[in-house]
C-alpha positions, 0 to 999 in steps of 0.5 A: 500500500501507498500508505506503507511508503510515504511518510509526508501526509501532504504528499500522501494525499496528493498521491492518492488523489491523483491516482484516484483521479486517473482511477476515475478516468480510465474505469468512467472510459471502460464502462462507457465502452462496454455495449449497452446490451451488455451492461443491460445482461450484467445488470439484470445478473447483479440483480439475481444475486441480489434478490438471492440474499438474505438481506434483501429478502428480510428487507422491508425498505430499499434505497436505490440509484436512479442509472446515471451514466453506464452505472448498473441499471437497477430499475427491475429492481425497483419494479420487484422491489415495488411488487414485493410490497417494500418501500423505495428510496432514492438519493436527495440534495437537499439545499438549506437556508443557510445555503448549503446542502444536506443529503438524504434519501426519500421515498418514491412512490413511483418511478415516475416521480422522479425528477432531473433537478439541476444535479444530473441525476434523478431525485424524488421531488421535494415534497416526497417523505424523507428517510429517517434513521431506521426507516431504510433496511438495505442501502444499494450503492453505485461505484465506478471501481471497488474493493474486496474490502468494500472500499468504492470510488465514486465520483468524488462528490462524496454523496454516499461517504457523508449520507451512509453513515446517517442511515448505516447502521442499521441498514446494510450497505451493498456495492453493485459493479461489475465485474471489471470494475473490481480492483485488487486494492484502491487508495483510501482517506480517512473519510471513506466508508466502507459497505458490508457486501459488493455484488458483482455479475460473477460473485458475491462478496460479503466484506469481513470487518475483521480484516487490518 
């Protein structure tokens, strides 16, 4: 690890952040290239092994993505999710009065409330109910490259670093990739979270908090 080498921790985080900026880059590039078909057939594999787990099965609520990009696409599952009579919640920025942002998740009755506003990604409309601790079971994360030990890169804005750690715990955290986007090892801050499971087309990894 970079971590072991380098004493100076300016240095340090230079480094990491622009490896983690190359990182971004290339994997953004690799999962545009891949054929749309073929991001649809993974995506509906990252979906069986999900629905195949204990957690999702003893959830009564789910927070999902709206597919941003060429992010694994997890709308059937929000059709199943709906049908099995669990609650869905989506990603929100909230601004404050004082002007700045507060992140959350709210409640989507229907996919068709779910409105582009301002941010690039699809949201619940302001009204919706927002999530409160405990409210949300089983929490489904996007990443453009992560970890066997449940470590994600993002797109740098930090939504699910700052917003997991209101919800989680309780809830579970689980990575959906795929499988090319899963890296030996990836440069860490203090400040990232890690999540409890990554699901990935060919497997399913349940990260042991044990580990150094």
């Amino acid at each position: 690890m970079i971590d072991d080498v380098i004493d100076d921790p300016e240095t340090l985080r230079e480094l990491k952040t622009n490896a983690r900026r190359q990182l971004r880059a290339r994997y953004q590039g690799l999962r545009a290239a891949f054929p749309l078909t073929a991001r649809a057939e993974r995506s509906q594999r990252i979906i069986e092994r999900v629905v195949e787990l204990e957690v999702y099965t003893a959830a009564r609520s789910l927070g999902l993505f709206w597919p941003f990009g060429a992010e694994v696409d997890l709308r059937p599952l929000d059709e199943r999710a709906r049908a099995e009579q669990k609650k869905v919640f989506y990603p929100v920025l909230d601004p404050t009065p004082e002007g700045t942002i507060r992140t959350g998740f709210a409640e989507a009755c229907c996919v068709a409330e779910l409105v582009e506003r301002g941010r690039r990604f699809a949201e619940p409309p302001a009204e919706a109910p927002r999530a409160a601790r405990g409210e949300i079971d089983l929490i489904l994360v996007p990443a453009l490259a992560v970890t066997d030990d449940g470590h994600r890169l993002g797109y740098g804005r930090g939504f699910y670093d700052v917003t997991l750690p209101d919800f989680s715990p309780p809830a579970k955290s689980l990575i959906v990739a795929f499988d090319f986007q899963l890296l030996a090892e990836l440069p860490v801050f203090e400040h990232d979270v890690a999540c409890d499971l990554v699901v990935t087309d060919s497997r399913v990894i349940r990260v042991d908090r044990a580990r150094p």
